[in-house]
C-alpha positions in Angstrom: 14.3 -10.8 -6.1 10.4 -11.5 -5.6 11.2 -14.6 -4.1 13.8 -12.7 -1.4 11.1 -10.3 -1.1 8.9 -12.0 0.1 10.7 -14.6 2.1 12.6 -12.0 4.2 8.6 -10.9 4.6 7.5 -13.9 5.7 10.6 -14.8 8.3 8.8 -11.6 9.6 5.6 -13.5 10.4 6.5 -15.8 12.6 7.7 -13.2 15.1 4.7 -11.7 14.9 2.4 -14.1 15.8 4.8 -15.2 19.3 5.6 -11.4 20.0 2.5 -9.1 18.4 2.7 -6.8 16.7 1.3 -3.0 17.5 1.6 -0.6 20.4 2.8 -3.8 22.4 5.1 -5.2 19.9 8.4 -6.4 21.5 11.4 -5.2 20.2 13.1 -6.6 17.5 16.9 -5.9 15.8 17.1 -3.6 12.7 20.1 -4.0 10.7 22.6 -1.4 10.6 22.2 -0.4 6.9 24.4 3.0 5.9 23.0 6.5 7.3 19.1 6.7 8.8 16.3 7.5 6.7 13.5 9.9 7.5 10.5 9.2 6.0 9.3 11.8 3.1 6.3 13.9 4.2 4.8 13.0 1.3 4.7 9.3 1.6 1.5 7.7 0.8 2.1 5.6 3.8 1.9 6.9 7.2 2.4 6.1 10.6 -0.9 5.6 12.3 -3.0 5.0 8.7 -5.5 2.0 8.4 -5.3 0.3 4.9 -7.6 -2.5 3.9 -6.4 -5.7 2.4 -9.1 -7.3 0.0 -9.1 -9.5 -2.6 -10.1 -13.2 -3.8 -8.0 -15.8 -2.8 -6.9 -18.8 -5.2 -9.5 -20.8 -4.2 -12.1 -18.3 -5.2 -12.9 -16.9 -1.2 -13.6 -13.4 -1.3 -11.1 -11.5 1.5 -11.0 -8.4 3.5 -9.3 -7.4 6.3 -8.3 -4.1 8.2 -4.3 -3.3 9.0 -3.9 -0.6 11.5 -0.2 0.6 11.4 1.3 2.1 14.6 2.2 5.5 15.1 5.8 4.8 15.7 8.1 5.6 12.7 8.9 3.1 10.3 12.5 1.7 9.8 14.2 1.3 6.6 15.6 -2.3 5.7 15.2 -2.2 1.8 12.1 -0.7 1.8 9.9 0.9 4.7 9.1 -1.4 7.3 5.7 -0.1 9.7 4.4 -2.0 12.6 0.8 -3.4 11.5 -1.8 -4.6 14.4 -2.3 -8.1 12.6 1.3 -8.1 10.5 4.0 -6.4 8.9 3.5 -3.6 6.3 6.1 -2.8 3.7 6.4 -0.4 0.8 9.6 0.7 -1.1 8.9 4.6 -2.3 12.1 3.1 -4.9 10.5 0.6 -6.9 6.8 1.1 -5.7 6.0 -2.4 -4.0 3.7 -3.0 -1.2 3.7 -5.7 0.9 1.3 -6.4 3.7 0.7 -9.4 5.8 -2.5 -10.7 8.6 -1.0 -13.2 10.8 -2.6 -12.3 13.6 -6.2 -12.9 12.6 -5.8 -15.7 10.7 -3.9 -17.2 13.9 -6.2 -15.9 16.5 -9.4 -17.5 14.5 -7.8 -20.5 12.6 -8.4 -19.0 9.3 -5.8 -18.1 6.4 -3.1 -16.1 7.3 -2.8 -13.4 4.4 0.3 -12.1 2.7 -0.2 -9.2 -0.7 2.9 -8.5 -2.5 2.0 -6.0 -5.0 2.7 -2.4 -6.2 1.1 1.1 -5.2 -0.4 3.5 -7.9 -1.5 6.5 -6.1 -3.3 5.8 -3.2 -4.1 2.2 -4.2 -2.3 -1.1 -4.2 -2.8 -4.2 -6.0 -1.0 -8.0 -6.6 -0.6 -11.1 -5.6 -2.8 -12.8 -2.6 -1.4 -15.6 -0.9 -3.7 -17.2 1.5 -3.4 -20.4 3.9 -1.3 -21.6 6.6 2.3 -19.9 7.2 3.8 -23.7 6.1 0.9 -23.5 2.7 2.7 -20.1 2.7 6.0 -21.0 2.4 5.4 -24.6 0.4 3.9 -21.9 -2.3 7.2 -19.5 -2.2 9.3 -22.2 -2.9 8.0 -22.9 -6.8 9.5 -19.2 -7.1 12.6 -20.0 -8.8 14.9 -16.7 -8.1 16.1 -16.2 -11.4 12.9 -15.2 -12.9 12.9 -11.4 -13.7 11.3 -9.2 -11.3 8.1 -7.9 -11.8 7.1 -4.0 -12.5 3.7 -4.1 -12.2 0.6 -6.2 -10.1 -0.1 -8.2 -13.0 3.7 -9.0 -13.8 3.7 -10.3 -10.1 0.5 -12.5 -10.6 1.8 -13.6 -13.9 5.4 -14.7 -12.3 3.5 -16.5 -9.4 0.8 -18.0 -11.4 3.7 -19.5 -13.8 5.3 -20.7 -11.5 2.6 -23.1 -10.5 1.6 -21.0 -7.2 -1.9 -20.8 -5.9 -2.3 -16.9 -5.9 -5.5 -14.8 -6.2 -5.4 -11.3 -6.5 -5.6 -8.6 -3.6 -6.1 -5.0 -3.3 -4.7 -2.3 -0.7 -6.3 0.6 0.2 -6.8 3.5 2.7 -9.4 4.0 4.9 -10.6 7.3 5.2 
């Protein structure tokens, strides 16, 4: 499942990067799965919050980078899905994964594109940092063999990747205040 995870994720970034993402996103299909859900008002994540993504990439390069999300409600595909200003942001109040993404800046200013898969703990998340260009991206995913058991914490999921053979650091996600 943590390879699906975070393929579906990445076949997100693409789109970003040739339509935006933000207040001037362009529309994009949802797929009709059973009855609506309303987000709880007690999610930890919000329409309209700005998290930070930090960490240290494979390669040693310290990281960090804002992620604005919109103020229009998420939609629910297997998780919460929130428009970010730079990428998609993802968390599943089921299992407690995170997942955020910055295409945008790594596109606009030929540096790494950044994708964390990890899990939230309060008010924090933490996991695994891939960094690099969407194809270093996706070479990396492929080592993920999809039988492997999923992870339940961030260190399972840098464990999994890291056996694997794939070049991950370690990234953190938190709320700005």
């Amino acid at each position: 499942m943590l390879r699906s995870l975070l393929a579906a994720s990445l076949l997100f970034l693409p789109s970003v990067a040739v339509a935006g993402s933000g207040q001037n996103a362009q529309p994009r299909a949802v797929a009709p799965f059973g009855a609506p859900r309303v987000l709880a008002a007690n999610s930890p994540v919000k329409p309209g919050q700005t998290w930070v993504l930090s960490g240290i990439t494979a390669s040693g390069q310290k990281v960090s980078r804002q992620i604005v999300l919109s103020k229009k409600a998420p939609t629910w595909d297997d998780g919460w899905d929130f428009d970010g200003d730079v990428g998609p942001f993802s968390y599943n109040p089921e299992d407690g994964t995170i997942f955020a993404g910055d295409v945008m800046t790594g596109m606009m200013n030929d540096s790494d594109v950044l994708a964390c898969f990890g899990f939230l703990k309060g008010m924090v998340g933490s996991g695994a940092l891939l960094a690099g260009s969407l194809d270093e991206i996706d070479t990396e995913l492929q080592k993920l063999d999809e039988d492997l058991p999923d992870p339940k914490t961030a260190a399972e999921a840098v464990a999994t990747m890291r056996g694997a053979g794939m070049k991950v650091g370690t990234c953190t996600l938190t709320l700005k205040k």
